[in-house]
mmCIF file of the C-alpha atoms, coordinates in Angstrom:
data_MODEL
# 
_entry.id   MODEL 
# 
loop_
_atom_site.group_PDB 
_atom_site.id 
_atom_site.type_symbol 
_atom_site.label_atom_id 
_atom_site.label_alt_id 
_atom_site.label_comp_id 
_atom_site.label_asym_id 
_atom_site.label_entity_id 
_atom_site.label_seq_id 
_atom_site.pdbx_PDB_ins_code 
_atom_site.Cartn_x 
_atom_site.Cartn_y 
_atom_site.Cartn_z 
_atom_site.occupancy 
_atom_site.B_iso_or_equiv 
_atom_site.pdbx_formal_charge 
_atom_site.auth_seq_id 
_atom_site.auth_comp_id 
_atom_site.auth_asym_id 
_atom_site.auth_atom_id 
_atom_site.pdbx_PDB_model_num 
ATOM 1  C CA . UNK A 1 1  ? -52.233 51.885 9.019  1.00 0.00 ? 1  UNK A CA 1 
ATOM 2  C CA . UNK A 1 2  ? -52.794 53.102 12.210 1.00 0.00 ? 2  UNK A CA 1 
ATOM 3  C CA . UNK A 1 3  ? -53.122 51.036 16.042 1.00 0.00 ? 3  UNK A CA 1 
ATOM 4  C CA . UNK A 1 4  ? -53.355 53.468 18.191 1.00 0.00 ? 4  UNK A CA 1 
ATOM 5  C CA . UNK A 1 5  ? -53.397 57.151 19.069 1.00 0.00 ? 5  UNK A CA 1 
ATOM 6  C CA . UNK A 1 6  ? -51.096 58.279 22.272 1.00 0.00 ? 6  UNK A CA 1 
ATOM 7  C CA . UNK A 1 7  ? -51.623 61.321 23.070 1.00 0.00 ? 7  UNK A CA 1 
ATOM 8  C CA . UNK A 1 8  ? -48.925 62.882 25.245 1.00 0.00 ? 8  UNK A CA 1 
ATOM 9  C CA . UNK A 1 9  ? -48.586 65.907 27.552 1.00 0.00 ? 9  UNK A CA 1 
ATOM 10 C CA . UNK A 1 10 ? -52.286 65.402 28.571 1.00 0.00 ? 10 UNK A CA 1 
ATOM 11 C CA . UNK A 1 11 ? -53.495 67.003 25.286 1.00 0.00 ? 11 UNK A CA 1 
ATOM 12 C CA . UNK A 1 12 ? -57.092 65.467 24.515 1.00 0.00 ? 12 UNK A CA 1 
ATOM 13 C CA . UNK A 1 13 ? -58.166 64.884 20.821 1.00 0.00 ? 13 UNK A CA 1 
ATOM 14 C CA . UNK A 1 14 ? -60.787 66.797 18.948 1.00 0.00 ? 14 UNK A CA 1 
ATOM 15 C CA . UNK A 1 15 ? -64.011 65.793 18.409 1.00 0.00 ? 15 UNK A CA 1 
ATOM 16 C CA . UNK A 1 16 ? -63.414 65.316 14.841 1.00 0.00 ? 16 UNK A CA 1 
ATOM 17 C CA . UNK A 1 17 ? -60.460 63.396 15.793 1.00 0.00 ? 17 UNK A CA 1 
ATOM 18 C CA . UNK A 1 18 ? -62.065 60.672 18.129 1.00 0.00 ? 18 UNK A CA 1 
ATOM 19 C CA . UNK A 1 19 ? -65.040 60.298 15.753 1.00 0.00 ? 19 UNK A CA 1 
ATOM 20 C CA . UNK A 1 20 ? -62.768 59.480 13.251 1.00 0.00 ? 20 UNK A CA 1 
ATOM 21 C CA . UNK A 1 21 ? -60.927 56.597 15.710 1.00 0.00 ? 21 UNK A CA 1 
ATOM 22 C CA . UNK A 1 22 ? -63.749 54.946 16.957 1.00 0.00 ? 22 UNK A CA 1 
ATOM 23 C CA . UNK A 1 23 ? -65.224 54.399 13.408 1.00 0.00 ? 23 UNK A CA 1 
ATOM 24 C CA . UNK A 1 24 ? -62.402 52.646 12.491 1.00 0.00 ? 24 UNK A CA 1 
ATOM 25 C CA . UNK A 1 25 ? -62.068 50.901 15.678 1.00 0.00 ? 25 UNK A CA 1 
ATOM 26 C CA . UNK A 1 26 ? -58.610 52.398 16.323 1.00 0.00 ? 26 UNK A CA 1 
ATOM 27 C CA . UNK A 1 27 ? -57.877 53.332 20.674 1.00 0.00 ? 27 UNK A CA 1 
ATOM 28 C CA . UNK A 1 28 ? -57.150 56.472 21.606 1.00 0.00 ? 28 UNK A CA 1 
ATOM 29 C CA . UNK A 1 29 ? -54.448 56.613 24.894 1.00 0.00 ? 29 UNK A CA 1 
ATOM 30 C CA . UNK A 1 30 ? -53.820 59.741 26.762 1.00 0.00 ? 30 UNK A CA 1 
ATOM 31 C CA . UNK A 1 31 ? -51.483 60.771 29.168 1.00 0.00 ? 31 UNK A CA 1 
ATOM 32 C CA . UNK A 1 32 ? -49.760 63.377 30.879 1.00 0.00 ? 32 UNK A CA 1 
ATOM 33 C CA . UNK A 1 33 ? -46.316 62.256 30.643 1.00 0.00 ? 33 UNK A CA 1 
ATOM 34 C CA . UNK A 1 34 ? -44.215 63.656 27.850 1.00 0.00 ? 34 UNK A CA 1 
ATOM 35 C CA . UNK A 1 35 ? -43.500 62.252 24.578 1.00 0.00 ? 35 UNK A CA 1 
ATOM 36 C CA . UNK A 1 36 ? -39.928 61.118 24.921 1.00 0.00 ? 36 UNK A CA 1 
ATOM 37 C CA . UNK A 1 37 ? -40.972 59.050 28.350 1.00 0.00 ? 37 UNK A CA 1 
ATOM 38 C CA . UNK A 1 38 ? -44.097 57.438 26.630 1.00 0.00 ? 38 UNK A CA 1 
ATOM 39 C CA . UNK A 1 39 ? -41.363 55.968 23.895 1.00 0.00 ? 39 UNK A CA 1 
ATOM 40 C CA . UNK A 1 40 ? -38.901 54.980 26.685 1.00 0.00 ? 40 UNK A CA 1 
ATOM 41 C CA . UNK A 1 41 ? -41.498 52.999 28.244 1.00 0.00 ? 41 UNK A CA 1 
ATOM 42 C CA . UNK A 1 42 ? -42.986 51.710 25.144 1.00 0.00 ? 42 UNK A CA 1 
ATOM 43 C CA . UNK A 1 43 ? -39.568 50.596 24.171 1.00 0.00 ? 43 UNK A CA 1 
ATOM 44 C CA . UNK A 1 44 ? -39.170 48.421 27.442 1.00 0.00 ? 44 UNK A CA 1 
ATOM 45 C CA . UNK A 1 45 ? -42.491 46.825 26.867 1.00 0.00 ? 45 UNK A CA 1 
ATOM 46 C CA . UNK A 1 46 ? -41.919 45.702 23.452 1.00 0.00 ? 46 UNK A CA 1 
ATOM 47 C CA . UNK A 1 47 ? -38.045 44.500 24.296 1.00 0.00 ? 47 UNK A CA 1 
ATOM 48 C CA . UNK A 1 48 ? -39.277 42.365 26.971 1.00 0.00 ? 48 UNK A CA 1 
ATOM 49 C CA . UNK A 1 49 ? -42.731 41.158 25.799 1.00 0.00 ? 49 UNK A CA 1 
ATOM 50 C CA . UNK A 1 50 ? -40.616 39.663 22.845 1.00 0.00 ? 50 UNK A CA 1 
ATOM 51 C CA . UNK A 1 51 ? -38.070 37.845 24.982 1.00 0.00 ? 51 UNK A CA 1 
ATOM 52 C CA . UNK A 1 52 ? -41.155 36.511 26.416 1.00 0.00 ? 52 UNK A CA 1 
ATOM 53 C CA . UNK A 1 53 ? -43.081 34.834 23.137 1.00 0.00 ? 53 UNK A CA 1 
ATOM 54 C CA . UNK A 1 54 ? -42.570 31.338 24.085 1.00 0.00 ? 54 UNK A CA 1 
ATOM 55 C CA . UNK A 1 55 ? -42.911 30.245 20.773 1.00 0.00 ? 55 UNK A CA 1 
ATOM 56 C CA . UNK A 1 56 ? -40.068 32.863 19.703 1.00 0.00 ? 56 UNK A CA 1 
ATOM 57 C CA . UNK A 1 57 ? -37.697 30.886 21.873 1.00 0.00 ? 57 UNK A CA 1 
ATOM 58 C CA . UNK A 1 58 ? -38.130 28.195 21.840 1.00 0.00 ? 58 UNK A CA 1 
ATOM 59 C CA . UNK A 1 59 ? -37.472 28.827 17.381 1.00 0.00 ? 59 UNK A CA 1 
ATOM 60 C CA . UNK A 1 60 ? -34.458 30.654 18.273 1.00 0.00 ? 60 UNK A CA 1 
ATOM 61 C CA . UNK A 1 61 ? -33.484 27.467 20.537 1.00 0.00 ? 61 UNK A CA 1 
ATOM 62 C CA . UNK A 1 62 ? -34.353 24.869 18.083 1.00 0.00 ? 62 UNK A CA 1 
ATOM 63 C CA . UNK A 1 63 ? -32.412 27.421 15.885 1.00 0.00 ? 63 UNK A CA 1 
ATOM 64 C CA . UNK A 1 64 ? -29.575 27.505 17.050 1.00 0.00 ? 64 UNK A CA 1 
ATOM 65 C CA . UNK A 1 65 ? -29.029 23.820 18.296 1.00 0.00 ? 65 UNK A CA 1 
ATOM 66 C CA . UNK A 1 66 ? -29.537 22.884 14.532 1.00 0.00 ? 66 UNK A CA 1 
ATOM 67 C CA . UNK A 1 67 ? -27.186 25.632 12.816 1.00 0.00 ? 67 UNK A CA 1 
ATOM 68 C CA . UNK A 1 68 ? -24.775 26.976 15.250 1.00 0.00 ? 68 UNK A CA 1 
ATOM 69 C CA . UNK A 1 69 ? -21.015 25.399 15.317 1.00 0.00 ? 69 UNK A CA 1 
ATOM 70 C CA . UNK A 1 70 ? -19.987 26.201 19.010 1.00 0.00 ? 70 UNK A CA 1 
ATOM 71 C CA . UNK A 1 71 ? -16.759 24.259 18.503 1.00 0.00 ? 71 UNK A CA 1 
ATOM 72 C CA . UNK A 1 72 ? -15.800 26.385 15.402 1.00 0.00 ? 72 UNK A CA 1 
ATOM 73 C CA . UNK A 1 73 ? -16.801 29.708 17.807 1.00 0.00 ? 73 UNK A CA 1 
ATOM 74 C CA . UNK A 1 74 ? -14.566 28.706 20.519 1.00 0.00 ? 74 UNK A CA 1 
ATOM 75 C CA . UNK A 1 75 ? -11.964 28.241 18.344 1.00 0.00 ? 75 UNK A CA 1 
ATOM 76 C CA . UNK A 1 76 ? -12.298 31.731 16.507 1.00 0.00 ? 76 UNK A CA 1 
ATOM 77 C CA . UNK A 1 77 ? -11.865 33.343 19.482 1.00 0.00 ? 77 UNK A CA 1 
ATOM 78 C CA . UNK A 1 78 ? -9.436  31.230 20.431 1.00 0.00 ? 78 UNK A CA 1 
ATOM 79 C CA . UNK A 1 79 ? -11.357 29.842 23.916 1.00 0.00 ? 79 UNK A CA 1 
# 
């Protein structure tokens, strides 16, 4: 389902178009950069906002202590 409309290249939507969004709630972002940027920057958000998630990390942390053999590692790569 869709989240959200981008629109890129500073194109606007038609009428029909935004009707359609705002009775099912769904935002509508435009902007004038092209669509290959809007990704790129999209792609940074995401890869950093889910570093960020506390809760994510702290998992991973909890994770990790519990199931990975750093001794075993070492020795694998011979360290």
């Amino acid at each position: 389902s869709t989240k959200c409309l981008i629109l890129t290249g500073g194109l606007h939507a038609d009428e029909n178009i935004v009707n359609i969004a705002k009775s099912k709630e769904i935002p509508i972002i435009v902007t004038s950069l092209d669509t290959f940027s809007v990704v790129d920057k999209i792609q940074n958000i995401m890869g950093k906002a889910i570093l960020k998630e506390k809760d994510k990390a702290f998992k991973f942390k909890e994770i990790v202590a519990k199931e990975f053999d750093m001794e075993s590692f070492l020795k694998e790569l011979s360290l």
